[in-house]
Biopython code that builds the backbone (N, CA, C, O; Angstrom):
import numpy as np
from Bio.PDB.StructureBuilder import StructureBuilder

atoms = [
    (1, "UNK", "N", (-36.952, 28.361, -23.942)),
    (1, "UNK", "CA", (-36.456, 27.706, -22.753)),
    (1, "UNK", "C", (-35.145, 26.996, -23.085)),
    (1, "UNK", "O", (-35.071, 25.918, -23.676)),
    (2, "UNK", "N", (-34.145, 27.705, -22.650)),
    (2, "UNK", "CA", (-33.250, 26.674, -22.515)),
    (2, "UNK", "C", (-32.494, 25.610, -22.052)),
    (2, "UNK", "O", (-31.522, 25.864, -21.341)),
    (3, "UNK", "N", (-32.866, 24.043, -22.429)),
    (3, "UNK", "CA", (-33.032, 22.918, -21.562)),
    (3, "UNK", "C", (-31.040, 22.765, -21.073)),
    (3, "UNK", "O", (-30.136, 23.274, -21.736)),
    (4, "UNK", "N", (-30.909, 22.178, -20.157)),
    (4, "UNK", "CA", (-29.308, 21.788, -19.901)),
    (4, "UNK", "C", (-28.538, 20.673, -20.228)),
    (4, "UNK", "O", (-28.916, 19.504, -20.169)),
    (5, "UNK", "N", (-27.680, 20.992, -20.500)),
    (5, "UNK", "CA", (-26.594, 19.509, -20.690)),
    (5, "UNK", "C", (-26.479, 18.986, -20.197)),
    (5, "UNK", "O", (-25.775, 19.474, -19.314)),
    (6, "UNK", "N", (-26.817, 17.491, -19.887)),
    (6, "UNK", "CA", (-26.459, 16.349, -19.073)),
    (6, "UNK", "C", (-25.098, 15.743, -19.337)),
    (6, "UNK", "O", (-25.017, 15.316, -20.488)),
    (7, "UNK", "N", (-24.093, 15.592, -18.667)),
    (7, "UNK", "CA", (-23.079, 14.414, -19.093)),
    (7, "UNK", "C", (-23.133, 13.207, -19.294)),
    (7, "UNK", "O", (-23.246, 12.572, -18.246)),
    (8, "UNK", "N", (-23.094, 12.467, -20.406)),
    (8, "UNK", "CA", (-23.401, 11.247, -20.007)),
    (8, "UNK", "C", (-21.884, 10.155, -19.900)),
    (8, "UNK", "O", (-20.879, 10.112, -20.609)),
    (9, "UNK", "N", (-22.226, 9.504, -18.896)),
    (9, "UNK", "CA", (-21.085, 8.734, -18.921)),
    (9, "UNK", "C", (-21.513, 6.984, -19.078)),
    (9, "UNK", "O", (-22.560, 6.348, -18.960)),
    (10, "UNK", "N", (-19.782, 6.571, -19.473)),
    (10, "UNK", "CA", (-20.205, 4.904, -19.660)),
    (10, "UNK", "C", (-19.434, 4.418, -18.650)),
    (10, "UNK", "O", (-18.421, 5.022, -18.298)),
    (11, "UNK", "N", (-19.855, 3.200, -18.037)),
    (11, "UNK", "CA", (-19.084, 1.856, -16.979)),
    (11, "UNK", "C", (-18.907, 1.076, -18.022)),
    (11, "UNK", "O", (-19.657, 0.843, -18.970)),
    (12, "UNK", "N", (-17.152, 0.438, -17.600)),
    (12, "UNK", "CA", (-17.203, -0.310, -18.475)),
    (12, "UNK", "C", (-16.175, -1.538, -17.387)),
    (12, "UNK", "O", (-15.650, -1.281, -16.304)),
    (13, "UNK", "N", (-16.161, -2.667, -18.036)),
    (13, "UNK", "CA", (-15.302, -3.528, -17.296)),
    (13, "UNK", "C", (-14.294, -4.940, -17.659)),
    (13, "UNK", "O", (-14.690, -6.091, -17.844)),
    (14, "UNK", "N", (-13.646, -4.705, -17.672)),
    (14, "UNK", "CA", (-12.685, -5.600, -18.406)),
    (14, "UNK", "C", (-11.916, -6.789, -17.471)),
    (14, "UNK", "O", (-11.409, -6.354, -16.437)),
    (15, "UNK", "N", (-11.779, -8.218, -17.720)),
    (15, "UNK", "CA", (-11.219, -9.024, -16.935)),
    (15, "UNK", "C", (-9.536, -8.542, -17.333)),
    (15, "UNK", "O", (-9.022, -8.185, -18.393)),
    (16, "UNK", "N", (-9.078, -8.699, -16.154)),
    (16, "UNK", "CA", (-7.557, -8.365, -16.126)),
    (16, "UNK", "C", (-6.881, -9.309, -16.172)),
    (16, "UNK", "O", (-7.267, -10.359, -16.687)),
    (17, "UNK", "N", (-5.338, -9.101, -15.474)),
    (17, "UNK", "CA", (-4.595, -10.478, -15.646)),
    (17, "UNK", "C", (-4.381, -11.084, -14.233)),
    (17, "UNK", "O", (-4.710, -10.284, -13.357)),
    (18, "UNK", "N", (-3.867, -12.412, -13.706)),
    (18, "UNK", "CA", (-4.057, -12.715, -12.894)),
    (18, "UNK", "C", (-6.160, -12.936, -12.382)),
    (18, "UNK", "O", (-6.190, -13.130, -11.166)),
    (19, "UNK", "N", (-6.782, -12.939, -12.632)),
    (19, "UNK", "CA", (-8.056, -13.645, -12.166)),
    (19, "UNK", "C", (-8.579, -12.207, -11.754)),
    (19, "UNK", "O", (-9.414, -12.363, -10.863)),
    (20, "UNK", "N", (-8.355, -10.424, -12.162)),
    (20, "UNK", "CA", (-9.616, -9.561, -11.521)),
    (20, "UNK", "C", (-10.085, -8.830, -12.764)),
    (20, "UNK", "O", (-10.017, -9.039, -13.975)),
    (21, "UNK", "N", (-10.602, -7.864, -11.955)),
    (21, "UNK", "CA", (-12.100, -7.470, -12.944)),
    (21, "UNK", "C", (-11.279, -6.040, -12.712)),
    (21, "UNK", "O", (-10.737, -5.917, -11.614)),
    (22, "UNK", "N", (-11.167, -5.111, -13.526)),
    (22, "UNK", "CA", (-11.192, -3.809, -13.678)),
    (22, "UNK", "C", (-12.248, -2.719, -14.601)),
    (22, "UNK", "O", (-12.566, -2.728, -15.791)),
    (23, "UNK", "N", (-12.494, -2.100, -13.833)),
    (23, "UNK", "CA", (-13.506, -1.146, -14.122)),
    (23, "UNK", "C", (-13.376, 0.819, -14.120)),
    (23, "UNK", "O", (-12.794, 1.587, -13.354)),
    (24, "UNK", "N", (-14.209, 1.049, -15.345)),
    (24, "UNK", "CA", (-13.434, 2.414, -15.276)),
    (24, "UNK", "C", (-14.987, 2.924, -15.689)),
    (24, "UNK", "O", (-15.967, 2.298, -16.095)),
    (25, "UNK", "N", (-14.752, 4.384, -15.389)),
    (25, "UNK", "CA", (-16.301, 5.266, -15.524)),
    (25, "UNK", "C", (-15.600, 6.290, -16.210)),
    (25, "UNK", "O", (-14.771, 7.026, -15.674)),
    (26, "UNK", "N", (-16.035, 6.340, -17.723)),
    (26, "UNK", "CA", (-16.221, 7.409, -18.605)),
    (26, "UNK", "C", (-16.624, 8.437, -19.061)),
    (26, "UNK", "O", (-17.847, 8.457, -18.917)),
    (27, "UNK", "N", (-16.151, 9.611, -19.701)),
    (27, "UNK", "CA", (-17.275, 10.566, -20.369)),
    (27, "UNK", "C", (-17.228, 9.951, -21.133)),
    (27, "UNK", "O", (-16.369, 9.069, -21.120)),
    (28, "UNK", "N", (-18.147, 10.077, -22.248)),
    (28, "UNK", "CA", (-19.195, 10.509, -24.063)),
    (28, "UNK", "C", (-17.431, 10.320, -24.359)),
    (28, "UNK", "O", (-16.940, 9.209, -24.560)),
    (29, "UNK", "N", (-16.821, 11.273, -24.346)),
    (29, "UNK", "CA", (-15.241, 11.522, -25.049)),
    (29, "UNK", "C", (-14.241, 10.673, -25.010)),
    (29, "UNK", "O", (-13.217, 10.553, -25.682)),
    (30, "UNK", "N", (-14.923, 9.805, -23.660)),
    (30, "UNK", "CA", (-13.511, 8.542, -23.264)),
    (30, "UNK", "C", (-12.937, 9.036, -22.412)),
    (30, "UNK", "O", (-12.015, 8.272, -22.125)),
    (31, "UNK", "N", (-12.907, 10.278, -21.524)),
    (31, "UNK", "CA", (-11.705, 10.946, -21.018)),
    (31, "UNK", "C", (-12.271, 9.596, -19.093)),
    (31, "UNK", "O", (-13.286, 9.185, -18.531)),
    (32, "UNK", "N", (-11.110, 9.539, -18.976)),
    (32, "UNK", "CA", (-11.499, 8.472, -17.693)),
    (32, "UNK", "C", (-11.369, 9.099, -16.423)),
    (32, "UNK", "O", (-10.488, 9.751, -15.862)),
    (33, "UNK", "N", (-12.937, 8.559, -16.035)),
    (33, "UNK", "CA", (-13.169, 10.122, -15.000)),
    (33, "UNK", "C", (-12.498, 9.452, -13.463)),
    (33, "UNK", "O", (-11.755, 10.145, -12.769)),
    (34, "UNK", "N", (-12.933, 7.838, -13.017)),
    (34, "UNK", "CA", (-12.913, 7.185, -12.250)),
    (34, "UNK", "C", (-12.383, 5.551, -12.639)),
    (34, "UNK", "O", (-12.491, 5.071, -13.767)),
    (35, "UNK", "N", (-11.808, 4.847, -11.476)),
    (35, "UNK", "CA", (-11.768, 3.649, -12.472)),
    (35, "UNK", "C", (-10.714, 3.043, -11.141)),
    (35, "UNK", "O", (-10.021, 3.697, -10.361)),
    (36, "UNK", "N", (-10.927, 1.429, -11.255)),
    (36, "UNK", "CA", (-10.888, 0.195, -10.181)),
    (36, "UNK", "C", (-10.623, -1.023, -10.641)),
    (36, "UNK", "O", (-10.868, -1.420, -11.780)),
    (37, "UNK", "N", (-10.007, -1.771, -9.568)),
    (37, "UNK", "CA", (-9.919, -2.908, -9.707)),
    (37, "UNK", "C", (-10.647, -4.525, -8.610)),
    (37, "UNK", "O", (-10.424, -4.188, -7.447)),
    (38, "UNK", "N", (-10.887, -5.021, -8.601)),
    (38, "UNK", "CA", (-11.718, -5.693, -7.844)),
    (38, "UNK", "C", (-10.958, -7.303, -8.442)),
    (38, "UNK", "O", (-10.150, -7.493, -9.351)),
    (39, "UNK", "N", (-11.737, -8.434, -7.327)),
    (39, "UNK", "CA", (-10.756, -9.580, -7.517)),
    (39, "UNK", "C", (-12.250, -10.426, -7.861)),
    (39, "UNK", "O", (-11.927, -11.601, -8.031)),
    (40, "UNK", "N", (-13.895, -10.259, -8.043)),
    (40, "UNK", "CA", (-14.442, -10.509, -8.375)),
    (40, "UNK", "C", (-15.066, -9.770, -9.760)),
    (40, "UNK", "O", (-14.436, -8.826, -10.237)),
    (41, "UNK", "N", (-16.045, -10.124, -10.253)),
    (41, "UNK", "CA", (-16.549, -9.693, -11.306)),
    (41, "UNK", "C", (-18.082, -8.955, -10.326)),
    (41, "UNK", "O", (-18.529, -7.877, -10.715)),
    (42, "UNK", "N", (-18.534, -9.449, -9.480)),
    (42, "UNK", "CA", (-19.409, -9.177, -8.758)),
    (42, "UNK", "C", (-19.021, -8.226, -7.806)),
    (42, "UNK", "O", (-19.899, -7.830, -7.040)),
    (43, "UNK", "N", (-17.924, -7.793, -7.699)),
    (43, "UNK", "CA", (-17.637, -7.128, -6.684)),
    (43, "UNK", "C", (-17.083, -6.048, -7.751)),
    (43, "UNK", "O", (-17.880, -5.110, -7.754)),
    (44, "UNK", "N", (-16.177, -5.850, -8.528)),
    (44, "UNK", "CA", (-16.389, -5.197, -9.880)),
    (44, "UNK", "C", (-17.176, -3.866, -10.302)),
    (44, "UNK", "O", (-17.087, -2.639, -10.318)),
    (45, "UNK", "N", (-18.235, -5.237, -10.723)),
    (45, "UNK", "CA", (-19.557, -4.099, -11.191)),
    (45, "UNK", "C", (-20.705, -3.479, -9.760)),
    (45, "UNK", "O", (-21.762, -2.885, -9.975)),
    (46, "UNK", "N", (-20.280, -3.733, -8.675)),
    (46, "UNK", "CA", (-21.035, -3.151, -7.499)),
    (46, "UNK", "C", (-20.277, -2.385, -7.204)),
    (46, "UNK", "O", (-20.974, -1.574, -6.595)),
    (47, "UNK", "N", (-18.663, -1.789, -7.176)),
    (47, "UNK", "CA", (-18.094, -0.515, -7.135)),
    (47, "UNK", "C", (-18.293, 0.327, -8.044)),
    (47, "UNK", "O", (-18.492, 1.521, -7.816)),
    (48, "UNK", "N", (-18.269, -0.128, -9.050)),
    (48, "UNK", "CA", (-18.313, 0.499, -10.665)),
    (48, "UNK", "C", (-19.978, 1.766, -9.897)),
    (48, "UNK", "O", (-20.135, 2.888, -9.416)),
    (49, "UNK", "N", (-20.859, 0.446, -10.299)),
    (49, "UNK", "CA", (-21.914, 1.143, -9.930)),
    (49, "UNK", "C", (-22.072, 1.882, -8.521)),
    (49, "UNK", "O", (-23.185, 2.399, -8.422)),
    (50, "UNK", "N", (-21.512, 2.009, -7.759)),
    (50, "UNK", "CA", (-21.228, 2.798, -6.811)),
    (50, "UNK", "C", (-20.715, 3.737, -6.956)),
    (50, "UNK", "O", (-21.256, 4.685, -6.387)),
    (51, "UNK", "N", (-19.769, 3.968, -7.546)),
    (51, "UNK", "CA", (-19.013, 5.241, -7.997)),
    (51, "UNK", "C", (-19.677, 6.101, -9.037)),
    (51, "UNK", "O", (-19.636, 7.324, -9.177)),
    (52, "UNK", "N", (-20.244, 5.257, -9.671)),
    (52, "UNK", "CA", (-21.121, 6.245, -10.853)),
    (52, "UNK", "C", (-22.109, 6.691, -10.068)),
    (52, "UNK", "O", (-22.410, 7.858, -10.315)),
    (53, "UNK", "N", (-22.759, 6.149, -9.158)),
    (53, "UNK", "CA", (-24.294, 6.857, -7.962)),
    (53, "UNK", "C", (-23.281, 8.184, -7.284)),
    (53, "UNK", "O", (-23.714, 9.336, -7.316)),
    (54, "UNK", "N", (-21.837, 7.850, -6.651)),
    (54, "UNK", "CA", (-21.538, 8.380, -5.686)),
    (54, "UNK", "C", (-21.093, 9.926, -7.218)),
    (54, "UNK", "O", (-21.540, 11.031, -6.910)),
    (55, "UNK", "N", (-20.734, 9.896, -7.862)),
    (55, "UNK", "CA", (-20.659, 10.880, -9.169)),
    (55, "UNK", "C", (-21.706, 11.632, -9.497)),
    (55, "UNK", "O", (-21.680, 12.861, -9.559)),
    (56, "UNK", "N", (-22.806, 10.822, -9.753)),
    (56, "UNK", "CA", (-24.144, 11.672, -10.134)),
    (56, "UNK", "C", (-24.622, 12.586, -8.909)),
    (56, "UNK", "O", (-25.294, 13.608, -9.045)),
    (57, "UNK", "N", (-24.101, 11.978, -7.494)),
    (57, "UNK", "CA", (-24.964, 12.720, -6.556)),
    (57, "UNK", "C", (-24.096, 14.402, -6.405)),
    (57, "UNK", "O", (-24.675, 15.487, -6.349)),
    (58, "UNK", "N", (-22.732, 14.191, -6.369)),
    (58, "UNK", "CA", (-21.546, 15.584, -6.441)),
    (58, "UNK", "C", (-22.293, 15.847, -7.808)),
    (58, "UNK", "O", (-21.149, 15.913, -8.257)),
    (59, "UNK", "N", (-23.134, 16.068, -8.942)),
    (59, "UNK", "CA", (-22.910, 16.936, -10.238)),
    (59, "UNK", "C", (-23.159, 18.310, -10.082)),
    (59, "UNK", "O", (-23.955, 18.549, -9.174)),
    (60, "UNK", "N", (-22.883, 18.933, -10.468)),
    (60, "UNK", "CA", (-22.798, 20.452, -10.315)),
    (60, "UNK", "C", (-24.442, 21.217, -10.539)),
    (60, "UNK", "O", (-25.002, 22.162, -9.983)),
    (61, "UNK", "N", (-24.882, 20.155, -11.768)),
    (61, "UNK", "CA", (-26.134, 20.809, -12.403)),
    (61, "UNK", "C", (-26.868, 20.099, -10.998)),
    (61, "UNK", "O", (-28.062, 20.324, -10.796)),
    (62, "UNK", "N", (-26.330, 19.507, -10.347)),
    (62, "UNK", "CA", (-27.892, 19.196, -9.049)),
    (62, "UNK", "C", (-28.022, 20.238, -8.569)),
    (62, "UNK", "O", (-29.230, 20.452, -8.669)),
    (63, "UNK", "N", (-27.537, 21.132, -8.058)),
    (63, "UNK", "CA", (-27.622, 22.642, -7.662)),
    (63, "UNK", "C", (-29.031, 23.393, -8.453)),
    (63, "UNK", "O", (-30.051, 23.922, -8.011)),
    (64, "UNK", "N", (-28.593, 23.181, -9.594)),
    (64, "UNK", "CA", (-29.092, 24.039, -10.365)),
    (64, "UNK", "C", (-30.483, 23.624, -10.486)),
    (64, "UNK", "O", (-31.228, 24.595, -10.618)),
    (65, "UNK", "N", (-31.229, 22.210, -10.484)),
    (65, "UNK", "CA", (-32.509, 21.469, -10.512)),
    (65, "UNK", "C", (-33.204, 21.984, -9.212)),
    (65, "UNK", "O", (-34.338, 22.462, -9.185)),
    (66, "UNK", "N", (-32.362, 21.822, -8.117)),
    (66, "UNK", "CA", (-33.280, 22.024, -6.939)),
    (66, "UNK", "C", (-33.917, 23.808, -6.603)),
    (66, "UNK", "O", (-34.832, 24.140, -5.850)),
    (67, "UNK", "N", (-33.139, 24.578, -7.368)),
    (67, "UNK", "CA", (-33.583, 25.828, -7.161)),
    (67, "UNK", "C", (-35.166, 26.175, -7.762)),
    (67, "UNK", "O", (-35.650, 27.297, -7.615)),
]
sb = StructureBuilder()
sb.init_structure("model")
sb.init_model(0)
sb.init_chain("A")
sb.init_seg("    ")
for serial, (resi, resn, name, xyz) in enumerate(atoms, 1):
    if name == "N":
        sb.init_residue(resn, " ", resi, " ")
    sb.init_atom(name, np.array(xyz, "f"), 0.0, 1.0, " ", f" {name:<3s}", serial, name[0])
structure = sb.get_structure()
């Protein structure tokens, strides 16, 4: 059986200059898939994590699970 490759990616988030929060969504490789800026830290990591849900739901291999 051959099982499939998952991508895995990282959120990550860094305070910027001037008082915001920037946030970027990674592959494993670093290559930067997505990525934001926000003027909270709370508001930040609730796009971050939004974009990584709104990513996983487009993956290609979902196709391939539901068959």
């Amino acid at each position: 059986m051959v099982r499939p490759e998952f991508p895995i990616f990282d959120v990550t988030m860094a305070q910027g200059r001037r008082r915001t929060w920037a946030w970027s969504i990674c592959t494993s490789q670093g290559v930067v898939v997505m990525q934001g800026r926000e003027r909270s830290r709370p508001a930040a990591k609730y796009q971050a994590e939004r974009a990584l849900f709104q990513l996983l739901l487009t993956a290609p291999y979902r196709s391939r699970l539901s068959a």
